[in-house]
C-alpha atoms as an extended CHARMM CRD file, in Angstrom:
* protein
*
       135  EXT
         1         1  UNK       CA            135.3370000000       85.6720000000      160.8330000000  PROA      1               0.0000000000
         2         2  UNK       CA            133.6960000000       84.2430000000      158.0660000000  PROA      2               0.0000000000
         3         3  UNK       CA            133.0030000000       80.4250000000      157.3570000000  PROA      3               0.0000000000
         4         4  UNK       CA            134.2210000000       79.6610000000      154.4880000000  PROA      4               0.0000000000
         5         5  UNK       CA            132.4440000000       76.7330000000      154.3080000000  PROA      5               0.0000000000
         6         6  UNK       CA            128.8060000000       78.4720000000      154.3000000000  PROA      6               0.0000000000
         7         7  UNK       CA            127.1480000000       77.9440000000      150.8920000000  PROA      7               0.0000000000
         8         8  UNK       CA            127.5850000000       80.6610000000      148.6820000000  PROA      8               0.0000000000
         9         9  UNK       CA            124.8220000000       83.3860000000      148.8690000000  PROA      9               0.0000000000
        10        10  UNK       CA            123.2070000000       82.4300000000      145.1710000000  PROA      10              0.0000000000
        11        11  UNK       CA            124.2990000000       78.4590000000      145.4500000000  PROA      11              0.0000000000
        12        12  UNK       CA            120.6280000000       77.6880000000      145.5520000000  PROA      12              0.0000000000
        13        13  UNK       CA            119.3220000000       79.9510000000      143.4720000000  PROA      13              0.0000000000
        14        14  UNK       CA            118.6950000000       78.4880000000      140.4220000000  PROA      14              0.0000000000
        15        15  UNK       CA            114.6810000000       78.9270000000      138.5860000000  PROA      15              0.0000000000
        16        16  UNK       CA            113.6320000000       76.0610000000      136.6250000000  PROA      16              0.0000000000
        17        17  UNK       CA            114.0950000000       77.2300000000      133.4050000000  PROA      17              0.0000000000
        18        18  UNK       CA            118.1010000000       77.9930000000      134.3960000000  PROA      18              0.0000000000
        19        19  UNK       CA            118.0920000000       74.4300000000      135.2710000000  PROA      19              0.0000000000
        20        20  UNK       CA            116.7600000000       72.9610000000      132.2500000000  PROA      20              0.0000000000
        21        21  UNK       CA            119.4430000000       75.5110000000      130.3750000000  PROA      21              0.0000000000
        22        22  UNK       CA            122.0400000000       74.3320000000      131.9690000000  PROA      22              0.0000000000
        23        23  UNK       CA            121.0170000000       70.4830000000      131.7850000000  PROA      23              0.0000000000
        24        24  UNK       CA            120.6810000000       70.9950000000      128.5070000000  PROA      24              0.0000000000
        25        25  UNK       CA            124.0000000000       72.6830000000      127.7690000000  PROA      25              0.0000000000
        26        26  UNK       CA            125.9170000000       69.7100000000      129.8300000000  PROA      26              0.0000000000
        27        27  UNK       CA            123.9270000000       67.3400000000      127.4280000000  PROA      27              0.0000000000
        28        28  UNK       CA            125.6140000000       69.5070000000      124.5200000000  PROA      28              0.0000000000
        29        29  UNK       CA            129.0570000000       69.7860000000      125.5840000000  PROA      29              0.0000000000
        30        30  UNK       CA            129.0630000000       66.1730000000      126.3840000000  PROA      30              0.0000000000
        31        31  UNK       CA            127.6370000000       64.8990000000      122.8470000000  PROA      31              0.0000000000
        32        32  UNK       CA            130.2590000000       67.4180000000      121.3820000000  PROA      32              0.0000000000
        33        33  UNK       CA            133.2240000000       66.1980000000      123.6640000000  PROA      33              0.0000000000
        34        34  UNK       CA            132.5750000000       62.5540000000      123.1510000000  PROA      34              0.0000000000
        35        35  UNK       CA            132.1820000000       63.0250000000      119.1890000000  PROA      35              0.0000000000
        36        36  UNK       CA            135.6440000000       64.8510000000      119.1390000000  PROA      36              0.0000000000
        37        37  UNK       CA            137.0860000000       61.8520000000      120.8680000000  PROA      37              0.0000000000
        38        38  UNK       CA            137.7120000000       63.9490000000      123.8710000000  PROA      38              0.0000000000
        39        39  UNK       CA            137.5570000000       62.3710000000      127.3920000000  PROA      39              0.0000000000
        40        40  UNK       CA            136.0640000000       64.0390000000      130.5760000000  PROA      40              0.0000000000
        41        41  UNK       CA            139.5090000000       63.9620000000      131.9350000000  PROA      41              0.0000000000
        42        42  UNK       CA            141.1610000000       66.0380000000      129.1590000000  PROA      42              0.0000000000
        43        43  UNK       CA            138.5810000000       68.6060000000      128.9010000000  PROA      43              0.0000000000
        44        44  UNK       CA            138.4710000000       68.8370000000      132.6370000000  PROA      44              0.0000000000
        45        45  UNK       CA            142.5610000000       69.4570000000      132.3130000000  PROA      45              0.0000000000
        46        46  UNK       CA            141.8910000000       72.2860000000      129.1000000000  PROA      46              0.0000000000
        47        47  UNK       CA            139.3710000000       73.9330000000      131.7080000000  PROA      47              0.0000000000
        48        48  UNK       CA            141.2890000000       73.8750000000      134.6010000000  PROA      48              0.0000000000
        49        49  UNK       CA            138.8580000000       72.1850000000      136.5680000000  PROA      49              0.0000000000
        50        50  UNK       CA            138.3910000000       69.0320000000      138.1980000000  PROA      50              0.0000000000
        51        51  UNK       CA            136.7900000000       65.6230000000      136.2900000000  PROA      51              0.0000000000
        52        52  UNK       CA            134.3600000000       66.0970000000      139.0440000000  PROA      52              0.0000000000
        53        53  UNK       CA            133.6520000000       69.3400000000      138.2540000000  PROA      53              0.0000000000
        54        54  UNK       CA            133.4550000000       68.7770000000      134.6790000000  PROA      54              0.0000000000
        55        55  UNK       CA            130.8900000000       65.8680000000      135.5180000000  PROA      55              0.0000000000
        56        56  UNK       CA            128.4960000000       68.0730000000      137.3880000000  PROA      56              0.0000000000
        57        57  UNK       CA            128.5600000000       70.4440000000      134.2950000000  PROA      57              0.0000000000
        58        58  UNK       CA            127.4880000000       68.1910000000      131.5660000000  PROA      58              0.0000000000
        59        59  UNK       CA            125.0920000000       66.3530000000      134.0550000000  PROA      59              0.0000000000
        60        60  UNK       CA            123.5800000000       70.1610000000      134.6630000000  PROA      60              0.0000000000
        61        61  UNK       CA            124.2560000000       69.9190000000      138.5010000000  PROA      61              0.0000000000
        62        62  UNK       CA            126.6640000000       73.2360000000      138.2850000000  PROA      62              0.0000000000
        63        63  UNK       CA            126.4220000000       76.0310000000      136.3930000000  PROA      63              0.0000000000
        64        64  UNK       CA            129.3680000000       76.3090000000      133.4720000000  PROA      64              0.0000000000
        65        65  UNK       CA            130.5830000000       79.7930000000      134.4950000000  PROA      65              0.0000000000
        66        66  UNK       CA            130.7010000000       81.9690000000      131.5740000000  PROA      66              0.0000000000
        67        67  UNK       CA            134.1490000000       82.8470000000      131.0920000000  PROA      67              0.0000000000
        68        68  UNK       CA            135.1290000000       79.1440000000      130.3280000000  PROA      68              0.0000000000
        69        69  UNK       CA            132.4890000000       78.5050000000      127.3800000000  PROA      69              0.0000000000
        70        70  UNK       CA            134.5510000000       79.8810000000      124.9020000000  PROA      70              0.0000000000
        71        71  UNK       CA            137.2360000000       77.3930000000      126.1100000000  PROA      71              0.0000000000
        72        72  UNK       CA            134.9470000000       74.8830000000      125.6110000000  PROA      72              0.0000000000
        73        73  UNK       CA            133.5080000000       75.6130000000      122.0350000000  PROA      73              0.0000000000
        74        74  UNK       CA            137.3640000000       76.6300000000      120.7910000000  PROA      74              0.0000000000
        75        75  UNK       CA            138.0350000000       73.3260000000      122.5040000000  PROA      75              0.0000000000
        76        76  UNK       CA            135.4060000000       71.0310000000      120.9700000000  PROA      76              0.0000000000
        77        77  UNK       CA            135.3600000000       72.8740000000      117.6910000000  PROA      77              0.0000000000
        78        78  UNK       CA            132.0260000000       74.3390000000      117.7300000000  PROA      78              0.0000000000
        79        79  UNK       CA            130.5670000000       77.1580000000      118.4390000000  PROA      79              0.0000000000
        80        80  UNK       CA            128.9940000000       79.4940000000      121.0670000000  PROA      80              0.0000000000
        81        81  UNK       CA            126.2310000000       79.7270000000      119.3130000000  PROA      81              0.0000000000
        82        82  UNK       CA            125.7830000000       75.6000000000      119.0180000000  PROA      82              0.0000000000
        83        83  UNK       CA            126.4320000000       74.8700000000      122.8650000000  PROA      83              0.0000000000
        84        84  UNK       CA            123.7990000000       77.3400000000      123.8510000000  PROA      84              0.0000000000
        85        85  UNK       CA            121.5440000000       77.6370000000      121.3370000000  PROA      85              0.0000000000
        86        86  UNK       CA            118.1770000000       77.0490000000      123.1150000000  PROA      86              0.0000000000
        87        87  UNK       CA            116.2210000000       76.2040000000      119.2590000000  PROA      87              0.0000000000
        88        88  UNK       CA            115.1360000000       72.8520000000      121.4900000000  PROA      88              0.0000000000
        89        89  UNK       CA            112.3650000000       74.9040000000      123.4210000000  PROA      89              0.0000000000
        90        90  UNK       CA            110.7350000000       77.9050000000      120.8130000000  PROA      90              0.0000000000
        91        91  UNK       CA            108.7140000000       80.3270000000      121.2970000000  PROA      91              0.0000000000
        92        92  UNK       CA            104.8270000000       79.8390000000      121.4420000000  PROA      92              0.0000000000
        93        93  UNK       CA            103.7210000000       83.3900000000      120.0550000000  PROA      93              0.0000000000
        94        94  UNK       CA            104.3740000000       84.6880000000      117.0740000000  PROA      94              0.0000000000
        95        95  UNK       CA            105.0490000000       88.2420000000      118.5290000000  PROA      95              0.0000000000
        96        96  UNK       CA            108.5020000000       89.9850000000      117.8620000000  PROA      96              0.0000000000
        97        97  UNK       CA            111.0720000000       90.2230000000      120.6590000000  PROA      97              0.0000000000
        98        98  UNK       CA            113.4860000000       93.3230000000      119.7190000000  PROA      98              0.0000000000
        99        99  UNK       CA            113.8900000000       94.0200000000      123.5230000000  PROA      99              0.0000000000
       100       100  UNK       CA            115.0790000000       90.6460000000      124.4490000000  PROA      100             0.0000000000
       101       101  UNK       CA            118.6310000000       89.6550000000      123.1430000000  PROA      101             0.0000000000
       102       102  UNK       CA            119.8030000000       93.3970000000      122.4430000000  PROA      102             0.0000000000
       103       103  UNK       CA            118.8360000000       93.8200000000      126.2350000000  PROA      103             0.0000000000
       104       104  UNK       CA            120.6400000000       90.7340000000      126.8290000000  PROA      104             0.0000000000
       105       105  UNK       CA            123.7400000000       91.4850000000      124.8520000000  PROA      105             0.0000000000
       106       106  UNK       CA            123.9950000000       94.7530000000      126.7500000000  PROA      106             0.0000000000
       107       107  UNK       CA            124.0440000000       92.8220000000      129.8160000000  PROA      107             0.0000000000
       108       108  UNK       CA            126.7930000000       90.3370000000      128.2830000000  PROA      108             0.0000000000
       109       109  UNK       CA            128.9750000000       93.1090000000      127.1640000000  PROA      109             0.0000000000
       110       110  UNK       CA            128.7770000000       95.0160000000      130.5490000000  PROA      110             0.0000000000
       111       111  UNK       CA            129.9700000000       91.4890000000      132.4890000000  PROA      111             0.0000000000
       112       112  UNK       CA            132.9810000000       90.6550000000      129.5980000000  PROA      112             0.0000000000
       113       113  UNK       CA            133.9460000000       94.4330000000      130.2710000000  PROA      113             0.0000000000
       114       114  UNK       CA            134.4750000000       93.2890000000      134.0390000000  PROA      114             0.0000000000
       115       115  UNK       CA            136.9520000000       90.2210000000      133.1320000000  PROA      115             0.0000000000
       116       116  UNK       CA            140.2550000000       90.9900000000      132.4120000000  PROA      116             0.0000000000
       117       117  UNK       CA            141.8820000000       91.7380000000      129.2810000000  PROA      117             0.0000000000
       118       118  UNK       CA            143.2570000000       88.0610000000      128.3050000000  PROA      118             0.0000000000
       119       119  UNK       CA            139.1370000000       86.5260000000      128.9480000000  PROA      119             0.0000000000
       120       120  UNK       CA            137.9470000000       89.7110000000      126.8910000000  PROA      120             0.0000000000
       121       121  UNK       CA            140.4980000000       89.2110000000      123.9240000000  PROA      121             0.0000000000
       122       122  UNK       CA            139.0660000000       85.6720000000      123.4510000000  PROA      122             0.0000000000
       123       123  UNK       CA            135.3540000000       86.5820000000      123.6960000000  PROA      123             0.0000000000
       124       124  UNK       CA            136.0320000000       88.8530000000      120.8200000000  PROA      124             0.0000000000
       125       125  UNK       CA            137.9120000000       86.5450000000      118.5920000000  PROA      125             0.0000000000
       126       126  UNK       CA            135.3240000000       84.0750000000      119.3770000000  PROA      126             0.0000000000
       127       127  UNK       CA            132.8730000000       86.6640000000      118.2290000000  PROA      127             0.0000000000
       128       128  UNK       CA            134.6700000000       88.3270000000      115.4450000000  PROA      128             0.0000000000
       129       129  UNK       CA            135.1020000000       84.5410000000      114.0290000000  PROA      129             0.0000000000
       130       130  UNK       CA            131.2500000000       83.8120000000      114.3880000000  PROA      130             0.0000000000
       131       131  UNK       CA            130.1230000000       87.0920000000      112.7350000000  PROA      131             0.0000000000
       132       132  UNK       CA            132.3790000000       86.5260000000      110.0700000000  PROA      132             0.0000000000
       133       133  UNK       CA            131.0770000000       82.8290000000      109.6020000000  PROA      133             0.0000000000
       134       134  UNK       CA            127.6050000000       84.3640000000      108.7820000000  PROA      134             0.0000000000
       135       135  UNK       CA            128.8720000000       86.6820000000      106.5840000000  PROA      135             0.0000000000
């Protein structure tokens, strides 16, 4: 029998640097929501999630799952790129880092190939509409 009300295996989890990302992405999606005139409430309702819930994202007490931050950028008219950039905190060395974000992306694309078709057919108009921004 399991209790469902043990805390989830990775609840705690969380390194300091994942904290200060995710602080600083509820900081983000806040500015954004409140300069589109958008209430807690009625992104909470977009989301399907609680006010609560939406709360504890932009105060950086729970992790935004992935699959709703295109929600929230189509939603607050921005982009991906703009509620996660992490420009804020840059590198210190000057050294190049070709292994990082095309390791990364691999890792991205193996977890949107795990969601199901609707969730992957807005990741790639999300990304088809930022590549074709920089274009």
């Amino acid at each position: 029998m399991h209790n469902i009300h043990a805390p989830h295996p990775h609840g705690m989890a969380i390194s300091d640097d994942e904290r200060a990302f995710f602080i600083a992405l509820g900081q983000r999606i806040a500015a954004q929501r409140k300069a589109q005139g958008i209430t807690q409430v009625e992104l909470a309702e977009t989301l399907g999630v609680s006010q609560q819930a939406m709360n504890s994202f932009e105060k950086g007490r729970r992790r935004v799952p992935v699959s709703l931050l295109p929600v929230i950028a189509q939603t607050l008219q921005t982009t991906l790129d703009a509620l996660v950039a992490q420009d804020a905190t840059p590198t210190p060395t000057a050294a190049p880092k070709k292994r990082g974000p095309q390791k990364k992306i691999r890792q991205q694309l193996e977890q949107i190939e795990a969601l199901p078709p609707a969730k992957q057919r807005v990741i790639t108009q999300l990304i088809d509409s930022v590549i074709a921004a920089h274009q």
